[in-house]
C-alpha positions in Angstrom: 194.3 28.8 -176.7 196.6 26.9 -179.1 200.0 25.6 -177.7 201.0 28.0 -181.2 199.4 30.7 -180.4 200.9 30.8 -176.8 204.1 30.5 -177.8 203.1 33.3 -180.3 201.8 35.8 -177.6 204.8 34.9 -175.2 207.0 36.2 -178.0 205.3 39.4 -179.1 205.3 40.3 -175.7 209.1 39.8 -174.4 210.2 41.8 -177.6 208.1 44.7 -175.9 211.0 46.6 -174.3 208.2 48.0 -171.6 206.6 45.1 -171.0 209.4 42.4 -170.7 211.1 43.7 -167.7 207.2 43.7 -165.8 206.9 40.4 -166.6 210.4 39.2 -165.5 209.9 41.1 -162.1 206.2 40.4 -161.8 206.7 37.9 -158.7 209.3 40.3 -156.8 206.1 42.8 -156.9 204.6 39.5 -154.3 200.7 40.8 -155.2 198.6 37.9 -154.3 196.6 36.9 -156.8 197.6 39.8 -159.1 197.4 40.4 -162.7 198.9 42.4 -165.2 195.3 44.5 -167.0 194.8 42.9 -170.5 195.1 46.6 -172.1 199.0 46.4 -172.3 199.0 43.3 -173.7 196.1 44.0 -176.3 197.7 46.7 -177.4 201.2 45.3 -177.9 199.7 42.4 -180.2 198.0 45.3 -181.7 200.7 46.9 -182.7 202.7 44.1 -184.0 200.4 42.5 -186.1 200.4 46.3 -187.8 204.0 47.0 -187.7 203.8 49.7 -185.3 206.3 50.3 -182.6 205.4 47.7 -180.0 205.0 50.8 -177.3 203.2 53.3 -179.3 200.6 55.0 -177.7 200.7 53.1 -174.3 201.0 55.3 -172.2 200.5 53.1 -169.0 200.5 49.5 -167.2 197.6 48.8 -165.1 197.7 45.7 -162.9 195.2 44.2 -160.6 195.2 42.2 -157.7 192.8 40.7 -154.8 194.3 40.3 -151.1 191.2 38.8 -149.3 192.6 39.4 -145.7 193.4 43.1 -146.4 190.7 45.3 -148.5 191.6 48.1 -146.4 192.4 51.5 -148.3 195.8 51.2 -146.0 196.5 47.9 -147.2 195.8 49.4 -150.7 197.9 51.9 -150.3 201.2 49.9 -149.5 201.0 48.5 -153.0 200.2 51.9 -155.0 202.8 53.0 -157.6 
């Protein structure tokens, strides 16, 4: 990936008035080794490079994450939505 094209991606996906606020709270969420699902963000370049609404038909945020000393359902649990 291009230093340009970072810097590109970073931008299209602060304007995104969903996605922004996840990414500025992402570490307060304290997942270990989580990661917001490349759908969202797919989407959201998606839709700017058409001129769409940057939200338009996303209808969720999926994130994933690995805790390797809890892959209990409980331990799940704690961090559902």
């Amino acid at each position: 990936m291009t230093l340009q094209f970072q810097r590109e991606l970073e931008s299209i996906a602060l304007a995104s008035l969903l996605l922004a606020p996840i990414i500025d709270a992402w570490d307060t969420l304290a997942l270990p080794d989580s990661w917001i699902a490349a759908g969202i963000i797919a989407q959201t370049v998606w839709n700017h490079r058409f001129g769409l609404p940057l939200m338009h038909v996303i209808i969720d945020v999926d994130s994933i994450y690995f805790d390797p000393h809890d892959l209990t359902e409980t331990g799940e649990a704690k961090h559902a939505a």
